[in-house]
Rosetta silent file (secondary structure, phi, psi, omega in degrees, C-alpha in Angstrom):
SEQUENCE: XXXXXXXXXXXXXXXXXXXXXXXXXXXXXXXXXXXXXXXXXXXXXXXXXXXXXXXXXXXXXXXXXXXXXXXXXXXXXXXXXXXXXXXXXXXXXXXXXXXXXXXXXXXXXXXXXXXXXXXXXXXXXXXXXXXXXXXXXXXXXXXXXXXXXXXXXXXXXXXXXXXXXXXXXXXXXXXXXXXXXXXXXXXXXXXXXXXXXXXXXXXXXXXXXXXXXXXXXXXXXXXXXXXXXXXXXXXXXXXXXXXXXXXXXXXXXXXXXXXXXXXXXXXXXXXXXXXXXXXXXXXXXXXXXXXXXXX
SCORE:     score description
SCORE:     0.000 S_00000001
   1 L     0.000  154.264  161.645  128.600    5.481  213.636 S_00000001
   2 L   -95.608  153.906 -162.414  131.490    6.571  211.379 S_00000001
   3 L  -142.912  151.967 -176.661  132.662    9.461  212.357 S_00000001
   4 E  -128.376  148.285 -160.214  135.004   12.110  210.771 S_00000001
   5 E  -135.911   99.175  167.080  137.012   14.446  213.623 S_00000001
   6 E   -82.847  115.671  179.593  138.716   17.661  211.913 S_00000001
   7 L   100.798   31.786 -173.861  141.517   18.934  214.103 S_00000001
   8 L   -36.176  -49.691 -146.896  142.231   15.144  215.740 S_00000001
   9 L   -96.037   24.121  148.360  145.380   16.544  216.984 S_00000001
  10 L   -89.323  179.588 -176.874  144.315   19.394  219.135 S_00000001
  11 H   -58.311  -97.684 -154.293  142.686   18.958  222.707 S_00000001
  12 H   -37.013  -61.356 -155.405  139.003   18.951  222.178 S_00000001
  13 H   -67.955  -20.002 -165.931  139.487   16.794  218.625 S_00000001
  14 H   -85.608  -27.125  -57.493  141.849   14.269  220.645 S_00000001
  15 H  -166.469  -92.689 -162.346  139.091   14.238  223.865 S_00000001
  16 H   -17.204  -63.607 -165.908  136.809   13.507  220.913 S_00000001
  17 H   -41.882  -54.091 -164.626  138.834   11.018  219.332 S_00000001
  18 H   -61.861  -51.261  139.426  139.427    8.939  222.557 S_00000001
  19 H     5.587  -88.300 -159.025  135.623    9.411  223.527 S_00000001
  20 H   -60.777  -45.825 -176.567  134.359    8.209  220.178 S_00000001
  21 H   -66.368  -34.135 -163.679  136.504    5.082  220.226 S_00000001
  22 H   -63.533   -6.138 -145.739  135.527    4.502  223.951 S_00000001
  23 L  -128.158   31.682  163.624  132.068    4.371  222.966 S_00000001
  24 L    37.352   43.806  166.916  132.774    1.778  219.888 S_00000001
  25 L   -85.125  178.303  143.517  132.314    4.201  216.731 S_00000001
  26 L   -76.905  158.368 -170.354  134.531    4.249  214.082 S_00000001
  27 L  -173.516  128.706  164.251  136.670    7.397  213.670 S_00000001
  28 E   -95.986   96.278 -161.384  138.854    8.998  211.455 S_00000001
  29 E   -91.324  128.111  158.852  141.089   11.956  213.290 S_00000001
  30 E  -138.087  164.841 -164.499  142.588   14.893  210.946 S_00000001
  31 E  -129.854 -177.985 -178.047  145.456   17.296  211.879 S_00000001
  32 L  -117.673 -121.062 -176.172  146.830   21.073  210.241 S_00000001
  33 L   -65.656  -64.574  167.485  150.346   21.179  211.461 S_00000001
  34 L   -63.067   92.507 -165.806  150.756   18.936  214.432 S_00000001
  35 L   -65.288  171.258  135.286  150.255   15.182  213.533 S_00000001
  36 L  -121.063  134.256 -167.279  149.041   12.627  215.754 S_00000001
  37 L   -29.565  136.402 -154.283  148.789    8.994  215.932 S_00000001
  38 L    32.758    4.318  172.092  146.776    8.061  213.245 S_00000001
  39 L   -39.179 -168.440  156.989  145.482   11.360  211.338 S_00000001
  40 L  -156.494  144.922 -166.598  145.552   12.249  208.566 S_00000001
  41 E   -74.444  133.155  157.169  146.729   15.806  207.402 S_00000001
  42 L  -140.465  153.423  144.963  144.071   18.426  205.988 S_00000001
  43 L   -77.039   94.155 -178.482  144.140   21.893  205.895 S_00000001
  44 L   -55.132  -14.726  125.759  140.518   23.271  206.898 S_00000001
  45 L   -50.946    8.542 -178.752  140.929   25.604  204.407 S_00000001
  46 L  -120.956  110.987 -172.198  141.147   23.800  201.068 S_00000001
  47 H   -72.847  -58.708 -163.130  137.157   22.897  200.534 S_00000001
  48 H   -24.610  -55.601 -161.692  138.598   20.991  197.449 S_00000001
  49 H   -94.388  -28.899  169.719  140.778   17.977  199.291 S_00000001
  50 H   -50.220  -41.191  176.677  138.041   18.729  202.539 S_00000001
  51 H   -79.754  -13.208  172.523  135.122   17.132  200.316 S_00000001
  52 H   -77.073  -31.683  174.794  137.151   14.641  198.927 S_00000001
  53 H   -62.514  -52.506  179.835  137.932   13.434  202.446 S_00000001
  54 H   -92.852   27.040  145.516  134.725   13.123  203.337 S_00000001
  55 H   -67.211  -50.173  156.135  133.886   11.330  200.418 S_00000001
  56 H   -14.260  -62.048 -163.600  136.325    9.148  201.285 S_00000001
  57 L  -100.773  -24.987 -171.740  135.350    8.707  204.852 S_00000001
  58 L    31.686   54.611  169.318  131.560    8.636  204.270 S_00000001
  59 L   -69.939  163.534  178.558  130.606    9.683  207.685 S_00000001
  60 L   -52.129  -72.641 -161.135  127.989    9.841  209.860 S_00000001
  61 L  -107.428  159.538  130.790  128.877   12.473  211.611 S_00000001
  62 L  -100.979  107.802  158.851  131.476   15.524  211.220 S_00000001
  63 L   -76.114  168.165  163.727  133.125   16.414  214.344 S_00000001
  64 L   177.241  106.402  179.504  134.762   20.312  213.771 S_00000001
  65 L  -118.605  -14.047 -172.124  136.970   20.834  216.185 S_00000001
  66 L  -104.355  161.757  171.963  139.693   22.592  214.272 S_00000001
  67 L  -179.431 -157.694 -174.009  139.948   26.343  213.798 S_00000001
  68 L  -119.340  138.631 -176.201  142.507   29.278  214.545 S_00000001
  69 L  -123.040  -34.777  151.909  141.777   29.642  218.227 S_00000001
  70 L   -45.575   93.935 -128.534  144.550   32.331  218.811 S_00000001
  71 L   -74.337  -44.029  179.701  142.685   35.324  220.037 S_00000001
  72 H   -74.850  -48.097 -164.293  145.551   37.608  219.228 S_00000001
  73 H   -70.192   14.695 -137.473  146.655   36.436  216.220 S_00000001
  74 H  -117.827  -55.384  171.761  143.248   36.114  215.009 S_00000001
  75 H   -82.716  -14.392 -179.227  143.228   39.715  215.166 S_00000001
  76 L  -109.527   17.270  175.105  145.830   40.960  213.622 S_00000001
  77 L  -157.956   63.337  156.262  145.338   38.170  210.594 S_00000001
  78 H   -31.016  -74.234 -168.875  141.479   38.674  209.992 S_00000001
  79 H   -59.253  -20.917  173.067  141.477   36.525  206.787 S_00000001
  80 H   -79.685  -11.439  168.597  143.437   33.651  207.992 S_00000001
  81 H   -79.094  -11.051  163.809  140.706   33.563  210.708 S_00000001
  82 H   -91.107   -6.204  179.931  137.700   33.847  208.344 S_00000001
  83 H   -62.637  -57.145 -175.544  139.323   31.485  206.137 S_00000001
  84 H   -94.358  -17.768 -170.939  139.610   28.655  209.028 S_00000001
  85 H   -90.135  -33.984 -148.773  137.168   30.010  211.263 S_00000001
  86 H  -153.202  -40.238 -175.398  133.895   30.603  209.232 S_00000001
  87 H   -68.290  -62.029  173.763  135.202   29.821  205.325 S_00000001
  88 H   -59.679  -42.053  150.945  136.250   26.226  205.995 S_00000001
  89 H   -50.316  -64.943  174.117  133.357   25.372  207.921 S_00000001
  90 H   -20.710  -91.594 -144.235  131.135   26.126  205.493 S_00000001
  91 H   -32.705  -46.162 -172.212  132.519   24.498  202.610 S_00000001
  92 H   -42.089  -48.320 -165.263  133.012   21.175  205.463 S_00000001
  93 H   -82.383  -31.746  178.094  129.252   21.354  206.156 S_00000001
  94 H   -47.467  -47.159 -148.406  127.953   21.968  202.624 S_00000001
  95 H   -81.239  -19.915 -176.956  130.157   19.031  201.715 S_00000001
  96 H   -89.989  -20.198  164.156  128.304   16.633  204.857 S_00000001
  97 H   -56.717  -40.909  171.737  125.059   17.864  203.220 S_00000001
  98 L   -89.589   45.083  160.204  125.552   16.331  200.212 S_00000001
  99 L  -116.935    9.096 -155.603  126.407   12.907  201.866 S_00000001
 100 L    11.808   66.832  126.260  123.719   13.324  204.553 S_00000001
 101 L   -63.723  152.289  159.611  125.828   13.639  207.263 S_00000001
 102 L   -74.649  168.957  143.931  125.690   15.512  210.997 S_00000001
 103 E  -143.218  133.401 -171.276  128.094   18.016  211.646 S_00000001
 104 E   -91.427  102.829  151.394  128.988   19.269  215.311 S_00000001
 105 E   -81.197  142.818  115.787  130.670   22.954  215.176 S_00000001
 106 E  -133.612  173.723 -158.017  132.129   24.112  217.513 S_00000001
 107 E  -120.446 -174.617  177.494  132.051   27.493  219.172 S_00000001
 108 E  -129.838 -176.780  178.657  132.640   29.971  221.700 S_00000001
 109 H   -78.817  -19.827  174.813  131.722   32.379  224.504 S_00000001
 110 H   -60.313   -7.089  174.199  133.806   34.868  222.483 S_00000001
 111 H   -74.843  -30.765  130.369  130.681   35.488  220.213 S_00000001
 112 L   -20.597  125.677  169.323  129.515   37.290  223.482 S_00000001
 113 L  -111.088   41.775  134.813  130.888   41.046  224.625 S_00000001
 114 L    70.521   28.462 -174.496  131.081   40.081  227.903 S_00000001
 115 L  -125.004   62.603  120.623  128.994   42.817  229.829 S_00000001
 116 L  -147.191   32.726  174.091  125.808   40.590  231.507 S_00000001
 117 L   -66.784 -144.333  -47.133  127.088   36.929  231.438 S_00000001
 118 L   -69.622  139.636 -177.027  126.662   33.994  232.194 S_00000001
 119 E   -83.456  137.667  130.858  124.617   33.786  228.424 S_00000001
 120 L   -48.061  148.469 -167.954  122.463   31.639  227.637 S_00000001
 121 L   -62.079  -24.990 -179.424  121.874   30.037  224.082 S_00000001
 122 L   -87.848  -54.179 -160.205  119.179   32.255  222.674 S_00000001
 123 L   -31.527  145.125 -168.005  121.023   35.838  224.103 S_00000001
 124 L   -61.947  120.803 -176.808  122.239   38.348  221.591 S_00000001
 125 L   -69.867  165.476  165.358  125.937   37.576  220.002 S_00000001
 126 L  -158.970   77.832 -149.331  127.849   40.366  219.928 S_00000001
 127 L   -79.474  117.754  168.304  131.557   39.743  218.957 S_00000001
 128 L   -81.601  -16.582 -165.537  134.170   42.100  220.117 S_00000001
 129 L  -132.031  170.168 -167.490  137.091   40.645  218.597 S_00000001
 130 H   -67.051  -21.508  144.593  138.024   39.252  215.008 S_00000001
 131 H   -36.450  -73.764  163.444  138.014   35.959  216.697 S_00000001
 132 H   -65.859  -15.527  167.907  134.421   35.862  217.878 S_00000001
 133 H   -87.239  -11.864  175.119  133.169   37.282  215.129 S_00000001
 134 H   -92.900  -35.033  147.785  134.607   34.699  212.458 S_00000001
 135 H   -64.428  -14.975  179.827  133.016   32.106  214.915 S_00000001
 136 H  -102.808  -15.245  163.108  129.419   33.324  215.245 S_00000001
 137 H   -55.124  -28.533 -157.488  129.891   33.666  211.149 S_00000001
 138 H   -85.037  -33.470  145.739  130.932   30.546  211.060 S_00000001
 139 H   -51.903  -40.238 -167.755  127.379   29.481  212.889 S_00000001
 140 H   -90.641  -42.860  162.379  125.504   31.145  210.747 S_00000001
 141 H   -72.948   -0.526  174.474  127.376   29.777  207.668 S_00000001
 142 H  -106.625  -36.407 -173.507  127.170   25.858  208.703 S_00000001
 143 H   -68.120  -10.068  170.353  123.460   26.405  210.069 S_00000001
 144 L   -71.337  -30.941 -171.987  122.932   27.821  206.556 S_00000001
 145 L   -91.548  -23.330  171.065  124.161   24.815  204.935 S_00000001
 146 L  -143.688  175.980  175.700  122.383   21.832  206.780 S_00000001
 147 L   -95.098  -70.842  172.221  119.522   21.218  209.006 S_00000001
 148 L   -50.363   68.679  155.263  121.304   18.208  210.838 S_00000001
 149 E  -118.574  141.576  176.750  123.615   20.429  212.727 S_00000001
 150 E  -124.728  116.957 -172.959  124.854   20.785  215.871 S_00000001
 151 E  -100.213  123.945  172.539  126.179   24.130  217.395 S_00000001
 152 E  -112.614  128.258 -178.298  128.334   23.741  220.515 S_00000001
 153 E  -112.583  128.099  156.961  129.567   26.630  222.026 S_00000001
 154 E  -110.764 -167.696 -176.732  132.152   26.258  224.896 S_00000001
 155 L  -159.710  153.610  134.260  135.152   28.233  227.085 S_00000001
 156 L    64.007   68.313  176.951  138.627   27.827  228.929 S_00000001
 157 E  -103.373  101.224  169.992  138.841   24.429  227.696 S_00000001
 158 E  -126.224 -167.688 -159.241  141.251   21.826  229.811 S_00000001
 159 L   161.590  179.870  131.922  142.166   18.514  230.545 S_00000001
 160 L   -33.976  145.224  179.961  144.678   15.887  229.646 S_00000001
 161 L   179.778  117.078 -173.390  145.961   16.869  226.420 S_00000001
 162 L   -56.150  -31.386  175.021  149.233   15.172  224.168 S_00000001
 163 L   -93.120  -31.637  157.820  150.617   19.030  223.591 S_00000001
 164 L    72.415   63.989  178.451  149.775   19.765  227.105 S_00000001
 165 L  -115.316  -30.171 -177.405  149.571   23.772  225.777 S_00000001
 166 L   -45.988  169.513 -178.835  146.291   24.880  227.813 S_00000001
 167 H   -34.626  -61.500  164.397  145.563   26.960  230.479 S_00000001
 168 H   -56.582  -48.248 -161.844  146.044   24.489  233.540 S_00000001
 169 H   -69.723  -46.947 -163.082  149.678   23.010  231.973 S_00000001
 170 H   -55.317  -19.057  169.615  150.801   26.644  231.596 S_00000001
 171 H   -99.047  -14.467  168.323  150.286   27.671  235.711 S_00000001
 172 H   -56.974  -48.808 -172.947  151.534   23.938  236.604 S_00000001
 173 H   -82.078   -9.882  163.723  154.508   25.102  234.918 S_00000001
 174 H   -65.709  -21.293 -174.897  154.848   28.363  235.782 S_00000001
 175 H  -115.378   -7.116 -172.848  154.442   27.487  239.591 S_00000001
 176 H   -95.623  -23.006 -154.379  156.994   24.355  239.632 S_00000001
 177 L   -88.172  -32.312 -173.763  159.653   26.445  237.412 S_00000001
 178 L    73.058   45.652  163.146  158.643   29.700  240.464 S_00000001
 179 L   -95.356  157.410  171.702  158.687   32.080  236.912 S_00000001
 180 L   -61.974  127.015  159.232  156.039   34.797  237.622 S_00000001
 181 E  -126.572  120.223  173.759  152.518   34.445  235.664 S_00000001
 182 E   -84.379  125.567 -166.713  150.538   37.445  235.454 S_00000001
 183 E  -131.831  116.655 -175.232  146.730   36.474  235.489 S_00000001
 184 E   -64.073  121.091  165.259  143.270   38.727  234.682 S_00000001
 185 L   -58.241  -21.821  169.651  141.408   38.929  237.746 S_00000001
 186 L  -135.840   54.812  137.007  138.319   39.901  235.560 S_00000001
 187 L  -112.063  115.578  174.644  137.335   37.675  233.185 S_00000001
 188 E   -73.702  128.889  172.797  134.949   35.571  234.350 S_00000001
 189 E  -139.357  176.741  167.112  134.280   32.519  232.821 S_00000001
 190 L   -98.938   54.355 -154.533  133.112   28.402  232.688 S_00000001
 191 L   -55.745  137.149  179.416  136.543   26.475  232.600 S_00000001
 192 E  -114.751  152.687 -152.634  135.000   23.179  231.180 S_00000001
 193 E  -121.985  114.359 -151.500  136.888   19.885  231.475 S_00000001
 194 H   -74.745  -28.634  175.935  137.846   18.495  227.220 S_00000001
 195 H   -51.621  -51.765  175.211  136.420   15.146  228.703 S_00000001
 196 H   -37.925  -72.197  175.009  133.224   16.527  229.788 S_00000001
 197 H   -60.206  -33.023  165.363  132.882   17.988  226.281 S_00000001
 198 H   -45.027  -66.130 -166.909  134.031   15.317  224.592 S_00000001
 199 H   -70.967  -25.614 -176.208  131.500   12.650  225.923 S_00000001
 200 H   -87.792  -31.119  147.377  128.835   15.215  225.790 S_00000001
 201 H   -40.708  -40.772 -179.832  129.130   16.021  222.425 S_00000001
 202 H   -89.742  -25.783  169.753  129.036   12.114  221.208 S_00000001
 203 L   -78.410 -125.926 -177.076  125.477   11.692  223.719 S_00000001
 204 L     6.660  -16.475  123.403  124.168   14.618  221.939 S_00000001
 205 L   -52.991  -50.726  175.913  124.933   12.667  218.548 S_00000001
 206 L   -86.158    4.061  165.775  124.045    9.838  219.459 S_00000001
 207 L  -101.624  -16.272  179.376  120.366   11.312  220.280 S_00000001
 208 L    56.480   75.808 -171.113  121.140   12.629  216.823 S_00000001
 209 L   -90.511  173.073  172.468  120.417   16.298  218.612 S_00000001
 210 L  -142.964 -178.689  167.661  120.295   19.398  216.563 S_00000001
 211 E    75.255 -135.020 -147.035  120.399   23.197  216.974 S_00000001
 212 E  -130.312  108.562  142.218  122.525   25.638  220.058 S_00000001
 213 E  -115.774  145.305 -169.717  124.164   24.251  223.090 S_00000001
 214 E  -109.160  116.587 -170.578  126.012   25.097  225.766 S_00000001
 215 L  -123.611   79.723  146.839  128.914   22.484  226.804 S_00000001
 216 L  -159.220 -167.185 -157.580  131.044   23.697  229.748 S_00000001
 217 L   -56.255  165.760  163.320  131.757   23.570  233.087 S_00000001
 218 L   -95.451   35.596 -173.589  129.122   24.602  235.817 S_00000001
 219 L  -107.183  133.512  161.480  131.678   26.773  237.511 S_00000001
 220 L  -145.566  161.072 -159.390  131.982   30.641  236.388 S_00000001
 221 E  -175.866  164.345 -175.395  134.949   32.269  237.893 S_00000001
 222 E  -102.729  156.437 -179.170  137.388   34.646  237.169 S_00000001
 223 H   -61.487  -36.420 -153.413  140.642   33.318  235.488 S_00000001
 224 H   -74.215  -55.981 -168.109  143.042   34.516  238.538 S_00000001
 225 H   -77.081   -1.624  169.604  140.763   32.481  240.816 S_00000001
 226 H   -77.730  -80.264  161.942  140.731   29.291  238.424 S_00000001
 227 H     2.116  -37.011  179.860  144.414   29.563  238.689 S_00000001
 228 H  -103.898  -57.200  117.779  144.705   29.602  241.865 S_00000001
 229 H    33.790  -82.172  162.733  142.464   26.774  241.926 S_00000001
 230 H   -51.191  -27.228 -174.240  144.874   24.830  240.009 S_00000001
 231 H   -71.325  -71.267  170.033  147.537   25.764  241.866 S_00000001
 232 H   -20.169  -70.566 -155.451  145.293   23.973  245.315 S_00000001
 233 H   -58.083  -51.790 -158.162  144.317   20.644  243.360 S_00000001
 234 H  -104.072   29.341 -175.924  148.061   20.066  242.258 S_00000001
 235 L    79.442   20.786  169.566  149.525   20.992  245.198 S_00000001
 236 L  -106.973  168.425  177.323  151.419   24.223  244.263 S_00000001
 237 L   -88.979  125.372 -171.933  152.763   27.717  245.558 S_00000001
 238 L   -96.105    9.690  175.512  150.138   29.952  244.202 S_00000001
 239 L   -74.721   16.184 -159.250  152.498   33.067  245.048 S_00000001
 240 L  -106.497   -3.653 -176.717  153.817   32.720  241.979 S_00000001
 241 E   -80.971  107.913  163.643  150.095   33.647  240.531 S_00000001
 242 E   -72.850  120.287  171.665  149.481   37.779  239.676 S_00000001
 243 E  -116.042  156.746 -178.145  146.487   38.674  239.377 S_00000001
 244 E  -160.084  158.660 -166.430  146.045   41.715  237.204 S_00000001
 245 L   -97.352  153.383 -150.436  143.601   43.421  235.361 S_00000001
 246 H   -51.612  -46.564 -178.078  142.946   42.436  231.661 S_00000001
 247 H   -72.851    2.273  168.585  143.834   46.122  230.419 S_00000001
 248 H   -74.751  -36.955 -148.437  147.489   45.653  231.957 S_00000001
 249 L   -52.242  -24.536 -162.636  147.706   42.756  229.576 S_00000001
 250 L    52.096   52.769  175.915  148.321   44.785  226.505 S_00000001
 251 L  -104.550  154.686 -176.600  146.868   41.849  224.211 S_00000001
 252 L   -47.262  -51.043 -134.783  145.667   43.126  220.464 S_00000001
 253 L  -115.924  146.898  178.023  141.821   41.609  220.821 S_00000001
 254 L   -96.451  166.013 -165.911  140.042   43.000  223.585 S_00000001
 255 L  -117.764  156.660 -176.194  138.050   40.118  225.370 S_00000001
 256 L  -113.266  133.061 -171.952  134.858   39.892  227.062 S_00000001
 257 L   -44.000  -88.214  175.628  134.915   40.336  230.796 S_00000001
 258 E   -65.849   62.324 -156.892  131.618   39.468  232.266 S_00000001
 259 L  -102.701 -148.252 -157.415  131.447   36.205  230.407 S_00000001
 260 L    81.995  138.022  152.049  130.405   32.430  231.160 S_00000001
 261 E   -77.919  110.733  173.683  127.890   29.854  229.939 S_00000001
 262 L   -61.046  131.524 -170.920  124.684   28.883  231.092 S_00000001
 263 L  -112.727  -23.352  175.087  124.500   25.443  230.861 S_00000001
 264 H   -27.659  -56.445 -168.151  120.566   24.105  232.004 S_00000001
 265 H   -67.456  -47.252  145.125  119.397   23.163  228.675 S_00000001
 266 H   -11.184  -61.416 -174.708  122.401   21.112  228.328 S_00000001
 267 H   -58.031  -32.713 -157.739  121.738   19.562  231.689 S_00000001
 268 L   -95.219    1.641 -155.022  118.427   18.622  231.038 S_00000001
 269 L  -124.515  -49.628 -156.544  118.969   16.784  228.246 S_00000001
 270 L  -105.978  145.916  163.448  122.412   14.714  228.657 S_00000001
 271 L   -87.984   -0.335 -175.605  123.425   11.956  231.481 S_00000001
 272 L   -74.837  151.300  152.677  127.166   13.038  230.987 S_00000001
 273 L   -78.294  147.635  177.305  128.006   15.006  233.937 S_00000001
 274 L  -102.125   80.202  175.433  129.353   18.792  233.584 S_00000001
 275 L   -37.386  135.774  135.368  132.276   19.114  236.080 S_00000001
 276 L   -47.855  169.553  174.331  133.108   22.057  238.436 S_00000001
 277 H   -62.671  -61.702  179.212  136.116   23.624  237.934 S_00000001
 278 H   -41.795  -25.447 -168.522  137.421   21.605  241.140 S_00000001
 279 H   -53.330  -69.392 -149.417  135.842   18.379  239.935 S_00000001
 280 H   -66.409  -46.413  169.974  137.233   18.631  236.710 S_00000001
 281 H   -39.507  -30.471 -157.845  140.910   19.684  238.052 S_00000001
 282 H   -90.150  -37.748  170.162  140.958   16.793  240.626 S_00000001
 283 H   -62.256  -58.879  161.192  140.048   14.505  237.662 S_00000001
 284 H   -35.614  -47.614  136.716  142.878   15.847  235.405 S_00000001
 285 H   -33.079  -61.703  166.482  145.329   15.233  238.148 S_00000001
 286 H   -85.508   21.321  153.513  144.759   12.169  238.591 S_00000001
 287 H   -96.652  -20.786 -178.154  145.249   11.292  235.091 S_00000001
 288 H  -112.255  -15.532  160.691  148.421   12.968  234.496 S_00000001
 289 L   -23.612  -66.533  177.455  149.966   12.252  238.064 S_00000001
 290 L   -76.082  -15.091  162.159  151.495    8.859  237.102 S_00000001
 291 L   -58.547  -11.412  170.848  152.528   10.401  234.249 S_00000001
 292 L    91.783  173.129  159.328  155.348   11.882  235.738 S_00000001
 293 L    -5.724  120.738  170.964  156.743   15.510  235.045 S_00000001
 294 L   -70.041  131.418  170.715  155.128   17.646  232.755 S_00000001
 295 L   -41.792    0.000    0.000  157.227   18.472  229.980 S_00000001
């Protein structure tokens, strides 16, 4: 397939990228601020130069992977998050309708308030923060716009990753440096593994699937113990790990607690495996191990 991957140069889009290639599509990678080898720059907010790209690109597929993912800032700058979150999709998906293209969203557990998880794909959204609510719009505006769509919702998404800004690099560094990291002991979640998702997204394409899935790990855990977790797999002092509860945190958007994804329908469907947390850590490790230091 040709394939067009908005937001190459974050984790998920580069997972994609590498993915896509391994598995001998064509692929076209785009970035916002951070380039990467071979992008090309868009802003998911300008529908104009988005439909001309994928005029351009004449893809199969739309990956859409980019989006403002910063939970706080998200809240306290509503519009640039419906702009990138729920505005830009649109226009993106409108624009693969009239090419008859797929397009892949994805989405999150934050559409969820977090008091009976783990949810399942049909369970009621209910977004507490301006984040999750600019993403389950953002469903509901690309599922408005095509038929051929595919909604992936995910969580706590790490790996390998060229900025190395996720969850896992931030307590490797935080435990090699011995700085303190304060961690909520109660939000529960699926940390999913960007590989996992990657390759499961491109099977689920390549079945040319449609409608609401759940892509993440088969783990649900609270962040403090995924943390500590990490700390185990790479061989760190986990005293350097707080745990504390989410309302110490002071952050702007409140978050949903009881959270995690049910994953079965997924399962039943795809031969990619869905990592544990440990799986997926022990795998991540030994990909960045000979890499040396983390930056």
């Amino acid at each position: 397939m040709r394939a067009l991957v908005i937001g190459a140069s974050g984790q998920v889009g580069g997972a994609l990228c590498l993915e896509l290639g391994r598995r001998g599509h064509a692929v076209v990678g785009t970035h916002a601020r951070t380039a990467a080898p071979g992008t090309v720059h868009l802003d998911l907010g300008d529908a104009p130069t988005t439909e001309r790209l994928l005029g351009e690109t004449a893809p199969d597929w739309v990956f859409c992977a980019g989006a403002l993912t910063h939970v706080d800032f998200c809240e306290a700058h509503p519009d640039d998050a419906a702009r990138l979150n729920r505005d830009g999709p649109r226009a993106a998906a409108q624009a693969a309708a009239r090419l008859g293209a797929g397009f892949v969203f994805y989405s999150t557990e934050y559409i969820f308030d977090g008091t009976a998880g783990p949810y399942g794909e049909d369970d009621r959204a209910n977004p507490l923060s301006v984040y999750g609510r600019t993403k389950w719009e953002g469903e509901l505006a690309v599922r408005e716009a095509l038929p051929r769509c595919l909604i992936l919702r995910t969580t706590v998404v790490y790996g390998p990753e060229r900025q190395e800004k996720n969850f896992v690099y931030q307590v490797i560094r935080h435990c090699r440096e011995g700085e303190r990291m304060s961690v909520p002991a109660d939000q529960v979640s699926s940390p999913t593994f960007n590989g996992d998702l990657a390759a499961a997204s491109v099977e689920l394409v390549e079945h040319d699937a449609r409608g609401v899935y759940h892509v993440a790990g088969t783990s649900v855990l609270d962040r403090y113990a995924f943390a500590r977790l990490v700390a185990e797999v790479f061989g760190l002092d986990d005293g350097w790990l707080a745990p504390v509860p989410t309302a110490r945190l002071g952050q702007r958007a409140p978050r949903p607690l009881r959270g995690g994804l049910r994953v079965e329908r997924a399962l039943r469907v795809l031969a990619t495996p869905l990592r544990s947390a440990r799986e997926g850590l022990e795998t991540m490790r030994d990909v960045i191990a000979p890499l040396g230091k983390l930056r």
